[in-house]
N, C-alpha and C positions, 0 to 999 in steps of 0.2 A: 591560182595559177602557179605554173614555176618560173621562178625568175631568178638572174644572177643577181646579186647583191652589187650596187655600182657605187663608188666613191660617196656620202655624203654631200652633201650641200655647205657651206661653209658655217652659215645660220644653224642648222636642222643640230638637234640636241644630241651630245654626248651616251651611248649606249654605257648603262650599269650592268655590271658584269654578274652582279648579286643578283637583280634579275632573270638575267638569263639561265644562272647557276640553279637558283629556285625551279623556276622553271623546268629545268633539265632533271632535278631532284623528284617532282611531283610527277612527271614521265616515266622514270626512271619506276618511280613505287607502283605506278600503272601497268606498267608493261613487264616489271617482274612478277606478276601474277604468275607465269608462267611458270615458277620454281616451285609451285605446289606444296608451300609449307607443310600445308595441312595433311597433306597424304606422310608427307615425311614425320609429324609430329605422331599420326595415331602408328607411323612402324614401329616409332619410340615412346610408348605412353607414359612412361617412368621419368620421360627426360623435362623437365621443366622449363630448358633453356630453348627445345624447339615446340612445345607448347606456349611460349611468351612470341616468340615470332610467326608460330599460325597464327595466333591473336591477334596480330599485326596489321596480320594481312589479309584479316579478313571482315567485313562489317558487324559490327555490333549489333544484337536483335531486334534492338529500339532505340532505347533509352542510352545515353553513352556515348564513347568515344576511342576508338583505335585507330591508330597513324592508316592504316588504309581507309577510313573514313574523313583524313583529310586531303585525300586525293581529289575529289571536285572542287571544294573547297576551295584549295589552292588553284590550281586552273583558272576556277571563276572571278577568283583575286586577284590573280596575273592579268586575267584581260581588261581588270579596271585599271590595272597599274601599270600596264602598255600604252593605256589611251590616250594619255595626256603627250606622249613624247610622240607618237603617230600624227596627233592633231597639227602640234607643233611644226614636224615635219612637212605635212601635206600643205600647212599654207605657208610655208618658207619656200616652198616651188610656185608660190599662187595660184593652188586650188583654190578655186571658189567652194561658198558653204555649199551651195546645191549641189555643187559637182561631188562634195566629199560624204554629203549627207547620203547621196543615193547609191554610193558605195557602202555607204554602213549596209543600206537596206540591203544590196546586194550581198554581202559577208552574209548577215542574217537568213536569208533565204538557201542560202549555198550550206551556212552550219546544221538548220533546220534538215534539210535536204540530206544532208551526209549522216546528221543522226538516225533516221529513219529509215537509210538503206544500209546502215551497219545493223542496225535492230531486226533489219527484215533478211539476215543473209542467211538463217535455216529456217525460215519460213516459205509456207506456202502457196503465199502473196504478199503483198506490199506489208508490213508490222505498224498502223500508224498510230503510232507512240511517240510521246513526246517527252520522258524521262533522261534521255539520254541525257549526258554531259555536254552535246555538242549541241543538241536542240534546246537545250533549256540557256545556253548561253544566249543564241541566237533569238531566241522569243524576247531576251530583255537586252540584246543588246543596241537597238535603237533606240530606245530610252534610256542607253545609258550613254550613247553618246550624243545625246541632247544635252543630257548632265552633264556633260564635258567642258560643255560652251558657257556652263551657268557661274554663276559669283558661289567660291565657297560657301555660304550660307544658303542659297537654297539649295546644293547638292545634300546638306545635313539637314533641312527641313523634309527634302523628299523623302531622304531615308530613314528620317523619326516616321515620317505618315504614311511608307509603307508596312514596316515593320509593326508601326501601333494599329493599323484598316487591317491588315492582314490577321492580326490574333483576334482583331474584335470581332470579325466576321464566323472565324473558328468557336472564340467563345459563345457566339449567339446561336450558332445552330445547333441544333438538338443536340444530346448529348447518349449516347447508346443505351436506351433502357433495361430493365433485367428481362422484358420478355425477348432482346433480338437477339435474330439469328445470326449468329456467328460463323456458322459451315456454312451458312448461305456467299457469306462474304469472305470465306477462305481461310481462315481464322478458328483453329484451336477452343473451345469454350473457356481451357484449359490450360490458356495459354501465359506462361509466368511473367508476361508482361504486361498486360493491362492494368489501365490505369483505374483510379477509383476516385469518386468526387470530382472537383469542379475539372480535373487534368485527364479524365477521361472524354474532355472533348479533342481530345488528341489520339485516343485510340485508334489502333489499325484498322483501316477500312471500314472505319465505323465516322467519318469524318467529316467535312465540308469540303474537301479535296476529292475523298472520294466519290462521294453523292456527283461532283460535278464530272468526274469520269463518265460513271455509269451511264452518264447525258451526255458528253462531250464527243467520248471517243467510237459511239454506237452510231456516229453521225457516219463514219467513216467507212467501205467496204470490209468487214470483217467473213472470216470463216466462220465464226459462230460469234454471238452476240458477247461483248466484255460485261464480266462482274465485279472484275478485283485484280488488282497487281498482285501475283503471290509476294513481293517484297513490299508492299507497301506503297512505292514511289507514286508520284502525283505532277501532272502535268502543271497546277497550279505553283507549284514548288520553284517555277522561274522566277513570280513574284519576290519570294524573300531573296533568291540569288541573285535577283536585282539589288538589294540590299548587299551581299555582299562585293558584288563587282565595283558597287559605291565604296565600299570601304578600301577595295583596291584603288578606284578613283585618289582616293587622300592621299595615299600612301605615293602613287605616281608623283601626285602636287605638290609634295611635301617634299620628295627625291631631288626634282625641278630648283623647285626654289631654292631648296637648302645650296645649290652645287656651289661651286666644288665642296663642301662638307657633304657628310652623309648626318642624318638626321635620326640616330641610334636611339636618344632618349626618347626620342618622339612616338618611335614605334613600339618600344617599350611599353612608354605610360598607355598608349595604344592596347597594346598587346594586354596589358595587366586591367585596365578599364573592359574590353571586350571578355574576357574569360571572364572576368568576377561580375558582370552582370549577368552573363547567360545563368551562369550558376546559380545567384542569386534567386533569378526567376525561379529555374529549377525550383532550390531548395521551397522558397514560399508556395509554392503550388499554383503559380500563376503562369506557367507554359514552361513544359516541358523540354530538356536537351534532346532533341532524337530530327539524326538528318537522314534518313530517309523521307520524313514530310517537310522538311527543311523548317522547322519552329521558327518563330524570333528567335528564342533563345538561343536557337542552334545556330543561326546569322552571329549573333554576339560571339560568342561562344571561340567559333572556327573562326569567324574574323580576326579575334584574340589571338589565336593559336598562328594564322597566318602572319599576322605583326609579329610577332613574337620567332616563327622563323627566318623569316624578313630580317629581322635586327641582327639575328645570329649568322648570317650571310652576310650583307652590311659590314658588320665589325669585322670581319675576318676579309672579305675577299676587297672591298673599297676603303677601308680604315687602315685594319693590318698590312692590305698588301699580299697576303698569303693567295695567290690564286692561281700557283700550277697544277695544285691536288684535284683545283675545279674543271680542269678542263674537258674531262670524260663526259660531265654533267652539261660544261657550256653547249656540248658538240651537239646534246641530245635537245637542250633547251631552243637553242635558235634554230628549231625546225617539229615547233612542239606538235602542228597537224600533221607533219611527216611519220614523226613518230606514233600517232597515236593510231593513223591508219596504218600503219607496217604491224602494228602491234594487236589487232583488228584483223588483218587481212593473211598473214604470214604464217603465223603457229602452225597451224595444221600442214603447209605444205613445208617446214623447215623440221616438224615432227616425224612426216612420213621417211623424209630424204634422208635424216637420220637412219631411218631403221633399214629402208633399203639399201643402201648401201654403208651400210656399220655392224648391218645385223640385228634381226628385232630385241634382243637382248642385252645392246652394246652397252647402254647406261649401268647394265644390272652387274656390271665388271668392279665396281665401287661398292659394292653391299646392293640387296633388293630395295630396303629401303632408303637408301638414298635414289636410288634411280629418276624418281621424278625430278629432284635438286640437279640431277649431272644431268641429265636432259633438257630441263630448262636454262642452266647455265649457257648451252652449247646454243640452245635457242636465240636468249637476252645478248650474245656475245655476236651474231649473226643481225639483229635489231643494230646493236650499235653500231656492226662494221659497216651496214648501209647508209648511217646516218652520218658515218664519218667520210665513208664516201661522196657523199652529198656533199658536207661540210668542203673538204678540201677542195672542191670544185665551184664552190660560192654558189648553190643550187638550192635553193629555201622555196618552201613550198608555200605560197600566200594565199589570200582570199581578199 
């Protein structure tokens, strides 16, 4: 719902501004999709500085990792690392647990809900997909604020015995033999990333994620029957993002506790512990880094990678002090559903208005190719001026 923002509680916990910064940062790399690197990179093939930043910004095939693949990631981190100070909050006004738990469920249903009618907006009925960012939050967000309530030590036992039931289940089921068929399941014969040996039970749509599609999602009114995400993506995949929400969980408990310090080392050994296990795995051949099926390893991994930007927002915006540079970022952060439906919903009618009234060529007044970058600028700049509007008026969009 939208609501004004009203004075705190005297009790109710101090907002971290390095949060919100993150926050606003992971938005920010979301909703700049719209500068079309990649169109800009193939005007310039020669250029290697806008070939590094298509790269960017766009997912990796499989296996790997480029800054627009830790855009859910981060997201999914954030709403572990919100949880703790929400909680905080809700029973410093004396909410009861029932009253607050059956708001979780409510959020949950409402994210599930919104992922599935963003999924289905050029479709030709309902999309019921559950990959999105907003649905896969939603599937494990009541189980994560279960974990909210629990003694650190079982939130780290959950998360070892998701993470470890999760790969063993993958490891046990079959593993794609040499007779299958691959164009059956949307997949290249051919394709230069398959895996071979025991980490081919991680192959695209050759998997335990997908087998449970082919069953799960056929339950559901389809236009024609599902075979295959051509990306890969997997409804089961909110399990490990369970996993990571838990890892944002710490990091909120850790923010809490430490106050007033900020707890930089923390996130660090964090951040260096998470990256050098995924990889680890990786490297030995015992699960794979690739987040489109969201691996363990890819849990470790990106969680790594989220501490570790964590820390470097942290140091600078709650330690240094430094945080007028952030504020572009705060505006976007403290209204991240705002943003992310504007970002979802807007393009297309802030694309057209452009050209109707600028002239279907306007952008192309810069070079042709740049046109996609001055056009999406004019877009991203149009995102922000709503969110600032919002902002200056204390208008935050909740669930």
């Amino acid at each position: 719902m939208m609501s004004r923002m009203e004075p705190s509680a005297p009790s109710a916990p101090q907002r971290n501004v390095s949060l919100d910064a993150f926050r606003g940062f992971v938005m920010v790399l979301m909703m700049a999709e719209v500068l079309r690197l990649s169109d800009v990179a193939r005007a310039y093939p020669d250029s290697g500085f806008w070939r590094l930043l298509a790269f960017h910004q766009t997912h990796v095939e499989w296996a790997g990792c480029s800054l627009h693949d830790l855009i859910q990631p981060g997201f999914s981190f954030l709403v572990g690392a919100a949880l703790p100070y929400s909680i905080a909050s809700r029973l410093a006004r004396g909410a009861a647990f029932g009253r607050v738990f059956g708001h979780a469920l409510w959020r949950s249903l409402v994210l599930i809900a919104l992922g599935i009618f963003l999924r289905s907006m050029h479709s030709r009925q309902t999309n019921f997909t559950f990959e999105d960012t907003l649905t896969q939050i939603g599937l494990g967000y009541p189980f994560l604020f279960l974990l909210g309530f629990a003694r650190p030590l079982v939130q780290w036992i959950a998360f070892g015995a998701i993470l470890f039931g999760y790969w063993l289940a993958w490891a046990l089921y079959p593993a794609p033999g040499p007779g299958f068929d691959w164009r059956a399941a949307g997949v290249p014969p051919d394709w230069p990333h398959h895996f071979t040996g025991f980490m081919a039970h991680w192959n695209k749509n050759a998997n335990l994620g997908a087998a449970f599609d082919q069953w799960f999602l056929n339950l559901f009114p389809r236009p024609e029957p599902f075979v295959a995400n051509r990306g890969g993506y997997l409804t089961l995949s909110f399990i490990p993002t369970l996993g990571t929400m838990i890892l944002g969980l710490a990091a909120g408990r850790w923010f809490r506790a430490a106050a007033p310090r900020v707890p930089v080392k923390k996130f660090l050994m964090a951040a260096a512990a998470g990256v050098a296990s995924g990889l680890l795995l990786h490297a030995l051949g015992v699960c794979p880094v690739v987040k489109r099926i969201w691996t363990p390893a890819w849990t470790l991994f990106s969680g790594g990678m989220c501490f570790a930007i964590l820390a470097g927002f942290a140091w600078v915006l709650d330690v240094k002090g430094w945080q007028r540079w952030a504020f572009p970022l705060v505006v976007v952060g403290m209204n991240s559903i705002a943003a992310y439906m504007i970002a979802h919903l807007f393009e297309d009618f802030f694309r057209s208005s452009f050209r109707i009234h600028l002239g279907q060529d306007w952008a192309k007044r810069f070079g042709a190719g740049f046109e996609p970058l001055v056009e999406g600028l004019a877009i991203l700049a149009c995102y922000w001026l709503i969110l600032f509007w919002m902002y200056r008026r204390k208008l935050f969009l909740k669930i």
